[in-house]
Structure formats: C-alpha cells, structure tokens
KOLLOBA-278411 format. One record per residue (C-alpha): residue number from 0; x, y, z. Coordinates in steps of 0.2 Angstrom, whole numbers. Example, Ala and Ser with C-alpha at 12.3 -4.5 7.8 and 13.67 -1.06 7.14 Angstrom:
# residues 2
PT  0  62  -22  39
PT  1  68  -5  36
END
This chain:
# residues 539
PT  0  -70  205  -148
PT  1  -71  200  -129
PT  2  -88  198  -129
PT  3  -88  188  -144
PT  4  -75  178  -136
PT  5  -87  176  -121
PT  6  -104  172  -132
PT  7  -92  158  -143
PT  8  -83  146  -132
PT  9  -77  138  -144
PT  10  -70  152  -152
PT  11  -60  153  -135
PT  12  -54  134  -137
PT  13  -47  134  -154
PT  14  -39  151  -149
PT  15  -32  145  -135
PT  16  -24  132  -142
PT  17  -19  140  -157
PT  18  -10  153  -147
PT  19  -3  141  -137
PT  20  5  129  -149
PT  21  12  141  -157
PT  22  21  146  -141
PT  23  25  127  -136
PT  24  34  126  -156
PT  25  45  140  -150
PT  26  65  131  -145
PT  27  77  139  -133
PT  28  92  130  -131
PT  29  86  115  -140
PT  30  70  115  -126
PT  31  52  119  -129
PT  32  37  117  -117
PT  33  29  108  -131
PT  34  8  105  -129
PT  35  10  112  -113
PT  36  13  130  -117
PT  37  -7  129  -118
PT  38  -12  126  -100
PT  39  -1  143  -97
PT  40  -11  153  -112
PT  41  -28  145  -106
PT  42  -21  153  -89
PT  43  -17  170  -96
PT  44  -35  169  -103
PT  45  -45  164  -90
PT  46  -35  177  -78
PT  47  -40  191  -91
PT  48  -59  189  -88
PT  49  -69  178  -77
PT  50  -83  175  -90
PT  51  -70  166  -101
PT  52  -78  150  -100
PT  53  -74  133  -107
PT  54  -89  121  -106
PT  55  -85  105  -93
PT  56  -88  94  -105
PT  57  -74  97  -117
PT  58  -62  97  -101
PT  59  -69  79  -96
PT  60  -70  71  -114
PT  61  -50  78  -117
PT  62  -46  68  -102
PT  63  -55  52  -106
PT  64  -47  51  -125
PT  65  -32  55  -118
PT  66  -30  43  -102
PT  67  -37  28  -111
PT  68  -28  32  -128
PT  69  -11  32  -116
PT  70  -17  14  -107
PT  71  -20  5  -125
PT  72  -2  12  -130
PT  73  5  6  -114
PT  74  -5  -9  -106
PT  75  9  -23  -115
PT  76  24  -15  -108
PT  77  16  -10  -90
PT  78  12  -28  -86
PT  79  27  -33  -92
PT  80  37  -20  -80
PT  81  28  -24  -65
PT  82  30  -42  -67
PT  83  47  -39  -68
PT  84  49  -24  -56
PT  85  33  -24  -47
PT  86  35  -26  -29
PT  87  50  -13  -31
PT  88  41  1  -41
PT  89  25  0  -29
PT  90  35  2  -12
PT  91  44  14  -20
PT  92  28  24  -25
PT  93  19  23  -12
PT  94  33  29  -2
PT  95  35  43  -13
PT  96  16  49  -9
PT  97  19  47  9
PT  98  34  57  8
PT  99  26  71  -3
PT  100  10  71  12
PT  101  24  73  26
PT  102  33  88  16
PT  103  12  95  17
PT  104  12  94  35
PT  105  31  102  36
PT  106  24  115  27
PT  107  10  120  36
PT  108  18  119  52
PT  109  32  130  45
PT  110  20  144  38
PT  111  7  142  48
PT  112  -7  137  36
PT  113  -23  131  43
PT  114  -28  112  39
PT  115  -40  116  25
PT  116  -29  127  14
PT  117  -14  115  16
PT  118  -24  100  12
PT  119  -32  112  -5
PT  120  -13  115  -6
PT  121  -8  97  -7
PT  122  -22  92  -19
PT  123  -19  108  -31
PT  124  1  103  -31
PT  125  -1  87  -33
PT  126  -14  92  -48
PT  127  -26  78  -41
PT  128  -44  83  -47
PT  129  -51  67  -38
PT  130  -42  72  -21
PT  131  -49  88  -19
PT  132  -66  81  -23
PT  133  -64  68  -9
PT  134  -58  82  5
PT  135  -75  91  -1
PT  136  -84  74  0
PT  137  -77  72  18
PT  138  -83  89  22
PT  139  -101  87  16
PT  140  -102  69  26
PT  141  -100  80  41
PT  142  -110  93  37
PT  143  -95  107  32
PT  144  -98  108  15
PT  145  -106  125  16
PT  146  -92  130  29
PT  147  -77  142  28
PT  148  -66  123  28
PT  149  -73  120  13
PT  150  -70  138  4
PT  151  -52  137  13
PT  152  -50  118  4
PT  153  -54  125  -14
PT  154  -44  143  -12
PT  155  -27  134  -7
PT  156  -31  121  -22
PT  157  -35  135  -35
PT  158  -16  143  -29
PT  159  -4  128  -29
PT  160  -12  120  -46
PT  161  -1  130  -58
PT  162  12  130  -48
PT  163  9  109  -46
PT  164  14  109  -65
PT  165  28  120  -65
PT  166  34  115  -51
PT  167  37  94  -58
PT  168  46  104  -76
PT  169  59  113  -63
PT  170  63  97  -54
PT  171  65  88  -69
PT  172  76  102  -79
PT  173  89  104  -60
PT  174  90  83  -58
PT  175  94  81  -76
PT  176  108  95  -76
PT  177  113  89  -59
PT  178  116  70  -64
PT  179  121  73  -80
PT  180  106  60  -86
PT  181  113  55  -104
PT  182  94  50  -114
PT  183  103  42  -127
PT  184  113  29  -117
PT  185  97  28  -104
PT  186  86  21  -122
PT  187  98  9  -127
PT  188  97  -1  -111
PT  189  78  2  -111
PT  190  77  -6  -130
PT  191  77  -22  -121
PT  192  60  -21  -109
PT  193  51  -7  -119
PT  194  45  -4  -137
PT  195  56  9  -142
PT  196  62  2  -158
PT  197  83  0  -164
PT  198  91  7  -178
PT  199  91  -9  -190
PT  200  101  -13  -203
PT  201  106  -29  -212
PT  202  122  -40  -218
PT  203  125  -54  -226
PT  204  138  -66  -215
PT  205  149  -77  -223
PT  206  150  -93  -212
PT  207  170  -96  -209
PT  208  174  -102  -189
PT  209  172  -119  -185
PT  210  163  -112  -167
PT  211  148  -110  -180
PT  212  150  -126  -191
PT  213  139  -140  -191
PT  214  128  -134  -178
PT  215  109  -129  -178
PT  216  105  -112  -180
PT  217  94  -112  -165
PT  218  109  -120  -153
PT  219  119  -106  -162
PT  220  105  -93  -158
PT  221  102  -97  -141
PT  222  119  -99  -135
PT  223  124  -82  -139
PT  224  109  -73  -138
PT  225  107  -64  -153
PT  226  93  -50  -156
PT  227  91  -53  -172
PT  228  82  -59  -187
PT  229  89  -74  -201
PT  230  83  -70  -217
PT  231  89  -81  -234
PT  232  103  -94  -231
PT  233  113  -98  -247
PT  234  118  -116  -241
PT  235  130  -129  -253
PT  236  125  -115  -267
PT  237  107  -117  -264
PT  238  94  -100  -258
PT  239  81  -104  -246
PT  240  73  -95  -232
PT  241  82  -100  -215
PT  242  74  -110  -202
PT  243  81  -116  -184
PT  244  87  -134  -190
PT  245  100  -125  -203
PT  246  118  -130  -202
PT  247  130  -123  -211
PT  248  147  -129  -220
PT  249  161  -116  -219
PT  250  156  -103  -237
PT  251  140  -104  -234
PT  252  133  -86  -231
PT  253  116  -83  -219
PT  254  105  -62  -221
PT  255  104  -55  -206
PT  256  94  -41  -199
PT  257  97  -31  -183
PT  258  107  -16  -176
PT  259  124  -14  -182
PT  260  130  -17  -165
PT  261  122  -35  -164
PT  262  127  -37  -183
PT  263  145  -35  -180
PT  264  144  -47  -165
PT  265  133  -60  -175
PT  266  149  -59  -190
PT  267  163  -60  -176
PT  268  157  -75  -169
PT  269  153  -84  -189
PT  270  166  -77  -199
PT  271  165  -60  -207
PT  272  153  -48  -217
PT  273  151  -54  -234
PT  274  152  -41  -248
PT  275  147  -55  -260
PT  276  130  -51  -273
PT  277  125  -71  -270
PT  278  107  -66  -264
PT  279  103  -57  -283
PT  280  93  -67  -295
PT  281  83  -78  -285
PT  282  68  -83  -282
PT  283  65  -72  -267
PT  284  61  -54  -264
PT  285  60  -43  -250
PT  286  44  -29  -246
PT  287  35  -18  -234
PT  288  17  -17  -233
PT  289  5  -13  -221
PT  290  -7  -23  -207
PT  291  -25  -17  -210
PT  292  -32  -34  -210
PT  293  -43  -36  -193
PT  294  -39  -55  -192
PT  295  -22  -54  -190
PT  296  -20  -38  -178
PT  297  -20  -43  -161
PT  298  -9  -60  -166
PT  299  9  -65  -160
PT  300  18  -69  -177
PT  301  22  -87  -171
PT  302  3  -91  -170
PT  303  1  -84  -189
PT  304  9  -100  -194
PT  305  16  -90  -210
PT  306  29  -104  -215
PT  307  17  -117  -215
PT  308  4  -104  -226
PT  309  15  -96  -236
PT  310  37  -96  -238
PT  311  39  -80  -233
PT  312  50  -73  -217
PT  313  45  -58  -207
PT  314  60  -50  -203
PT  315  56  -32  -196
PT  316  42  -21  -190
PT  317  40  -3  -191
PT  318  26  4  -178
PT  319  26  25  -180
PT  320  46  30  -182
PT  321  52  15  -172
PT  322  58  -2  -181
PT  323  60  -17  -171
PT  324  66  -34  -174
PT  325  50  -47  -178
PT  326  51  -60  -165
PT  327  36  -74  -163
PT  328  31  -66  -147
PT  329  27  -50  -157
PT  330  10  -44  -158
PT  331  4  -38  -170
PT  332  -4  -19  -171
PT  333  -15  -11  -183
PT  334  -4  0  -196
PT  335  12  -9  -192
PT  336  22  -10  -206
PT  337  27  -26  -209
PT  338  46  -30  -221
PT  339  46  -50  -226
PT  340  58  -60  -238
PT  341  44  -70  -246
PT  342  47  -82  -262
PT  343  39  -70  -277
PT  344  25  -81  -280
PT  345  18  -79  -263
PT  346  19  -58  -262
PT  347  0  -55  -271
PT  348  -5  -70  -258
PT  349  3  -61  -243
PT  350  -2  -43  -246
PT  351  -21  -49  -247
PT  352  -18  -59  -232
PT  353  -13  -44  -222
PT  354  -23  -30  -228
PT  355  -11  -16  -235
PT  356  -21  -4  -235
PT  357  -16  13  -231
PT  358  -35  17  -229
PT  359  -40  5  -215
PT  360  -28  7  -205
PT  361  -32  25  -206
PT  362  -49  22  -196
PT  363  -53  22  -177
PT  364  -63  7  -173
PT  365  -79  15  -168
PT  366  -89  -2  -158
PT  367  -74  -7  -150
PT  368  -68  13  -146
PT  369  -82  16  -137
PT  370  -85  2  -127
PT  371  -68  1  -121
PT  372  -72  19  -112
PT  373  -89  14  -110
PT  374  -83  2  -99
PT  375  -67  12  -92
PT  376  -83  28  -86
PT  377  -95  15  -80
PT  378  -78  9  -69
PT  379  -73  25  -62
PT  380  -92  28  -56
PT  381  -91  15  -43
PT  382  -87  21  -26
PT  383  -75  13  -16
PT  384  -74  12  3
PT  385  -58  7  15
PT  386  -61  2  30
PT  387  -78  14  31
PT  388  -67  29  34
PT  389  -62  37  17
PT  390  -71  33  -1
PT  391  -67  35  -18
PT  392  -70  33  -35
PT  393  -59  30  -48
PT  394  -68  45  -60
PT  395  -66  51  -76
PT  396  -47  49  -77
PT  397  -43  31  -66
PT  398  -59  20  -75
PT  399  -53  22  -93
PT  400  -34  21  -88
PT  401  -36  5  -79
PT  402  -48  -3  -93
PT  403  -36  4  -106
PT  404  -22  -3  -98
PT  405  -31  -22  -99
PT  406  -39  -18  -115
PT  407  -19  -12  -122
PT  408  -11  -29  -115
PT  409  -27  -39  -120
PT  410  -25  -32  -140
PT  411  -41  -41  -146
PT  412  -53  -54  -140
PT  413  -63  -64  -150
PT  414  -69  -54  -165
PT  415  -64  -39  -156
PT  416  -50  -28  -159
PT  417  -47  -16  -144
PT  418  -29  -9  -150
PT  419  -30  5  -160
PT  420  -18  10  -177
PT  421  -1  20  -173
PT  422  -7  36  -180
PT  423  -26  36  -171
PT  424  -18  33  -157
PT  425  -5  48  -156
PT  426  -20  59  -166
PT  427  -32  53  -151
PT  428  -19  58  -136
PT  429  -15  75  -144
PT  430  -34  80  -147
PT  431  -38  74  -127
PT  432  -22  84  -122
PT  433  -25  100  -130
PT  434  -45  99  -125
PT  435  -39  98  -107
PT  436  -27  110  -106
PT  437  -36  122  -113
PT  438  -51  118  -103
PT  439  -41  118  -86
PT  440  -31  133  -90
PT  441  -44  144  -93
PT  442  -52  137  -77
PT  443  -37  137  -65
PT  444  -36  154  -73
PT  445  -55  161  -68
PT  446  -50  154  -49
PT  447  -32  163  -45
PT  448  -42  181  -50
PT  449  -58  176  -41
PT  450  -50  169  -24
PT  451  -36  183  -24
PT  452  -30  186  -5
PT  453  -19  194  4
PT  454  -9  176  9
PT  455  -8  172  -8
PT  456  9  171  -9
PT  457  12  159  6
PT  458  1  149  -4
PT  459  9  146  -19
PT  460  26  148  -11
PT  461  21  132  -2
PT  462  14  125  -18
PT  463  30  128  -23
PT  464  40  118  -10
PT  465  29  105  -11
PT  466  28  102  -28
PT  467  46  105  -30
PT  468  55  95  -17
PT  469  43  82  -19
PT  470  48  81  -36
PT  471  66  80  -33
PT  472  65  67  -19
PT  473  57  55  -29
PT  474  70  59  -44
PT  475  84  60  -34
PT  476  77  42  -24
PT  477  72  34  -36
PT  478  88  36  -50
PT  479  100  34  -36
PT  480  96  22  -24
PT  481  82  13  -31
PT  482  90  12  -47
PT  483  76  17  -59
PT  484  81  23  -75
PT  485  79  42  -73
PT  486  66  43  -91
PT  487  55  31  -80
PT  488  55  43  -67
PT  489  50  58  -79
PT  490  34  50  -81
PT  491  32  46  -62
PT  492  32  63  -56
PT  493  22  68  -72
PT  494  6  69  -62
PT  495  0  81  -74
PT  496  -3  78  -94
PT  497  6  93  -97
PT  498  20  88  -88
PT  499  20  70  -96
PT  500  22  79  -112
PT  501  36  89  -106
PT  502  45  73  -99
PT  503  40  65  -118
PT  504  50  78  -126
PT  505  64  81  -114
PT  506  68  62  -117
PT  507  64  60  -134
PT  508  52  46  -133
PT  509  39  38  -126
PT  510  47  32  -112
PT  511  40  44  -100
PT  512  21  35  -103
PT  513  25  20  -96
PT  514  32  26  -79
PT  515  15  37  -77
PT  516  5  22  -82
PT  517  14  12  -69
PT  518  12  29  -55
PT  519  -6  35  -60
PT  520  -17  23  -54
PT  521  -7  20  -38
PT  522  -5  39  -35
PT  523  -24  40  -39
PT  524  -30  32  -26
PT  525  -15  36  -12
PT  526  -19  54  -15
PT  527  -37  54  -11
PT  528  -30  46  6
PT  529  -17  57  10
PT  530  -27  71  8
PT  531  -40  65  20
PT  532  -26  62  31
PT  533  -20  76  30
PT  534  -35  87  35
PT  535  -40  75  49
PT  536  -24  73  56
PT  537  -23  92  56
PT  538  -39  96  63
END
C-alpha cells in the first residue's frame, strides 16, 4: 500500500484530504479545527515516509484559487474599511510586525539561537513562504547560499512552521476565553460596514402620529435613519409602489422590510403594526428570482433605472445564507437572489430581464477567471527593490491577492464581468484550501524527519513563543486599545489559510476574511523586511 501511495500522488492528495476532513467534521464542545485538520494529516503523512510527495504544482495552484477567490469576495468591503479606518489599521499592522521581529531577537538572545535559524524561525512562525525565500535570496547575493547559514535558515523554518499555525489557533482560543468576546453582539455592530446580511422580516405600518403626517417619505427616512426598505403604500384607499415624494394622511398603511428591530422602530415613530389584510387582492405581487443576467451583475440597483423600465420595487437580496436590505448603492453579484413587489403584468418582463437561471449562475466565467489571475501571477513576478538593500516580489500569493482585491471592488468593467457567483466562489476557495494544505502538510511533514537534531526542541519551543505571544499582543492590542473588533483581529493574525478558516468558524462568518485581506498584503511585504533585518542585524 505505501508504495502505491508513493507511485500515485494523487492518491496521497485525495487521501489526505479525505482523512483529514473527516477529522476537521469532528465537534468537541461545540469547536472543530474544520479544513485545517488536513495540514496536520498531511503532516502525519509526510512524517511517516519521506518519499510521500505531493507535486508543487498542486501546492501553488491551491494557493492562487484561494487567495484571489478571497480578494474578489473581499475587494468591496476592504476599500471601504481602509477608507474609513485606514491610516489606523496600517500603524497598527505594521506595529504589529515590528513587535513580532523584536519578540525574534528576545528569543534568540534568550536561547541562544544563531542568526540563521532564528531568522528560518521567524519566517516558519510567521508561515511566510516569500520571507524565507528572501533570507535565501540574500544569502545567495553574497555568495552563502551553499553555506551552513543557508542550511541553518531552512532547518529553523522547517521546525517553527507547524507550530506558526498552532501557535495563532491557541492565542485566539486564550483571548476569546479571557475577554469574554460575544460573536453575536460583535456581528450586529459589524452589519453596518460589512456584508453580513440581517435577519429580515416585514410589517405593514398603519400611519397614525402626526410627527409622520404630511411629510415626504424621504424627509421622514432621512431624519431617522432607517435601514430599511418601503414596499406598497395603500394611500386614501389606493395600492401603489412607494416612492420618496409619498405623504401620508393618518390610516394610511406603508409595507416595510427590515430587521425586526428597525421594524419596531420604523412603527413607534408612525403609529403601530397593522394586522389589517389591505395588501390582498391587488394588482401586485411579490417574488424571488435569480441574477444570471451578465448585463446587470456588476450594477448598483439605482443605475438599473427599474421604476422608469418596469413598476417593480427591489426590496431584499439574498447572497449565500445572508439577506440584506436592497439599497441603490447595492451591487449587484452573479446568483444573488433577488425579492421584488412588481405589478403582475411586469414579473414575465423582469424575470427575462434578470436572467433567473439557476444554470448560469452555476458557471465560473472562464475568460474573465483566468485573466484576472493571469494578471494577479504576472504581478507577483516583478521584483521589487527598497532603497537597493532588500528585494521582493509579491509571488504566487500577494499578485492575485492584490488584483483580486481591485478586481472584487471593481465588479465588472465594460463587457467584463470579474465577480464571480456565491457558490463558485466558496466552491473555488475550499478546492484552493484543501490543495494547499494537503500540499504543505505533507511537505512541512518530509522536512521536521529529515532535518531532525538534537536542538530541536529549542526550536519549536521558540516557534512557540513567537507565534504565540505575538498572536496575543496583537489581539490583546488591537481589541483593547486600538479598538478593533476582535472578529477583525481573527483574521489579522490569521497568517495562515488554515488558521483563517479556524477564525471563519470560530466567529461564525466571514468576518475573519476581511481583517486578513486588510493584513496580508501589508504583512507580505513587512515580513520579507523583517526577516532580512533580522539576520543582518544579528550577524
């Protein structure tokens, strides 16, 4: 069976993952190490026998579909935080990474670890690929890369990589325990600045305080601040759709869609929740159907022009499990599924002009797909140089992150339709995921047997400090004097795709992916520095 194993790898993928899944599935106390259970089974494989092998290529194409699959999903709300928060969030991040480089110094001074393995160390706790292959291109500019530095850099690496996951998991599971983080209450304030959907519900209102009389709906609206959507007005007996200039006479009743929170409010400040039948019977009807049509996705509603087209209201929109109030600055995405109060004459009309087709939306865009990352590998090839001292590049991970994050807030342009569907989406980042874990796992795996010695344990014990403290500085920091919510933070420290996915379903949502959208690229770069610094500084 081993050799079999060893002839097929990917036999050794799909068993890997397999095995692994099924062991992330597995709850204690309500928790699971979900998708990441596989980079520990790829770990256990690759420690059994070093000619396990997983070829390189699956390693590098699960990290390409699953970096730029996270910057389409996230480029919209990560412009939108940094041009609220951004000055704020990138002091804080790079603070972070300088702190985490001085805790690397601590350490080596403390165990007495040479400059090359502390600086593998860093790189391998820090799970940071590109910096380790920076120290190595430093080396190999001053003619070390065939030196025991450079088998000294790659041993500390191979040591503190596992221990660089684990290592964010603890932090997250002692800071969450110790301030009593409540993810429920942290989501509701988050609703506002990030796609994560409401539980909406609707009533009709019966219009009864003169505070609500005899004014415009959109003088109304504004002055409170409502998040929510008017659907049919029955004003002076008659049914129509509702529109901005409305007025109303006291009796007159107003549909409305939102939480039942906002609901209530919206009723205390017009009168009361009507339980009469008036909306029955009319020339209107409500219905979900599906955005499959290309023209459209891409689109704020507001720029659809619907009222003018057709009568029809938009007044929710269901992306995934998340429903969210339709708004005119909502864009529009491929397999949203669309509710509107349209009159009856119209629905044919508005089902063609919006595609509702389960089929289409089913389908990944191949042309625009593949030049987004086309563009996104062509990016991270270019190598960067600061001040002539330290290059980089951006690699297989930063180029279709960045372009994915442009790409993900530009949705379309022209003809082309860079967003993809919901469901491709999430299909797209689980493949990447499990292709790199099980391709790291078995590698990081074949490294801790092969470069066994006898300081390993001071070696992953500073991996451990490292990664650990690190962690819990920039949690602690952030959620308490910086004042980032601490779901945000999940995704900060979440240097790892294993541990994003951990954060994912620890918080119960996405939430996690926009903070390591927002840390990635920064971190990218700042640790390919740091570990230079490190080493030189060191030396």
């Amino acid at each position: 069976m081993k050799q079999i194993i060893i002839d097929h790898p990917l036999l050794l993928l799909f068993l890997v993952a397999a095995i692994g899944y099924s062991i992330g599935s597995i709850k204690i106390k309500g928790s699971s190490l979900g998708v990441a259970a596989i980079l520990f089974v790829g770990l256990a494989f690759g420690a059994t026998s070093k000619d396990f092998q997983i070829p390189e290529i699956i390693f590098m194409l699960g990290l390409v579909l699953f970096v730029y699959s996270i910057g389409l999903s996230s480029g919209d709300a990560f412009f939108k935080s940094y041009r609220k928060n951004g000055l704020r969030d990138f002091l804080f991040i790079i603070s972070m990474l300088i702190l985490s480089g001085l805790i690397a110094i601590g350490v080596s001074f403390l165990f007495g670890i040479d400059a090359a393995k502390i600086t593998g160390i860093y790189a391998g706790s820090t799970t940071n690929t590109p910096a380790l292959a920076g120290v190595l291109d430093y080396l190999a500019s001053n003619n070390l890369s065939q030196s025991v530095q450079a088998d000294h850099v790659v041993v500390g690496y191979s040591y503190s990589y596992p221990m660089g996951v684990l290592g964010s998991m603890i932090a997250i599971i002692l800071l969450q325990a110790v301030l009593k983080i409540n993810f429920s209450k942290e989501l509701d304030g988050l609703k506002s600045e990030y796609p994560v959907g409401n539980n909406l519900t609707s009533k009709s209102i019966e219009v009864l305080n003169e505070q609500a009389i005899g004014i415009e709906l959109r003088d109304l609206n504004k002055s409170q601040k409502w998040n929510v959507t008017f659907g049919r007005v029955n004003i002076s007996d008659t049914i129509s759709l509702s529109n901005f200039d409305n007025k109303f006479k006291k009796g007159d009743e107003v549909f409305v869609v939102g939480s039942e929170e906002e609901l209530l409010r919206v009723a205390k400040f017009m009168g009361r929740v009507s339980d009469k039948n008036s909306w029955y019977g009319d020339d209107y009807d409500s219905r979900r159907i599906f955005v499959s049509n290309p023209k459209v996705v891409g689109r704020t509603l507001s720029s659809l022009n619907l009222d003018e087209k057709y009568g029809a209201i938009i007044t929710r929109i269901r992306r995934g499990d998340v429903d969210m109030i339709a708004k005119g600055y909502t864009i529009l995405q491929q397999g949203d599924r669309i509710r509107f109060v349209a009159r009856r004459k119209d629905l044919k009309a508005l089902s063609k002009y919006f595609g509702d087709s389960y089929q289409a939306v089913s389908k990944v865009n191949l042309f625009s797909f593949g030049l987004g990352i086309g563009i996104g590998l062509l990016l991270g090839l270019i190598e960067f140089s600061i001040g002539g001292l330290f290059s980089f590049k951006l690699g297989y991970a930063g180029g279709p992150l960045i372009v994915g994050l442009f790409l993900g807030a530009l949705q379309r342009t022209g003809p082309i339709v860079w967003s993809l569907p919901y469901s491709a989406n999430v299909t797209l980042q689980q493949i990447g995921l499990i292709l790199l874990l099980s391709a790291v796992g078995v590698r990081a795996g074949n490294s801790f047997v092969e470069s066994f010695t006898s300081d390993a344990f001071v070696m992953i014990g500073a991996s451990a400090i490292i990664s650990i403290v690190s962690a819990i500085l920039t949690l602690w920091i952030g959620y308490k004097l910086v004042k980032i919510p601490f779901t945000l933070l999940m995704g900060m420290v979440s240097n790892q795709p294993a541990i994003l996915d951990f954060a994912n379903e620890r918080a119960g949502s996405n939430i996690p992916n926009f903070g390591y959208t927002m840390m990635f690229p920064i971190a990218l770069i700042g640790k390919i520095v740091i570990a230079q610094l490190i080493y030189v500084l060191l030396t």
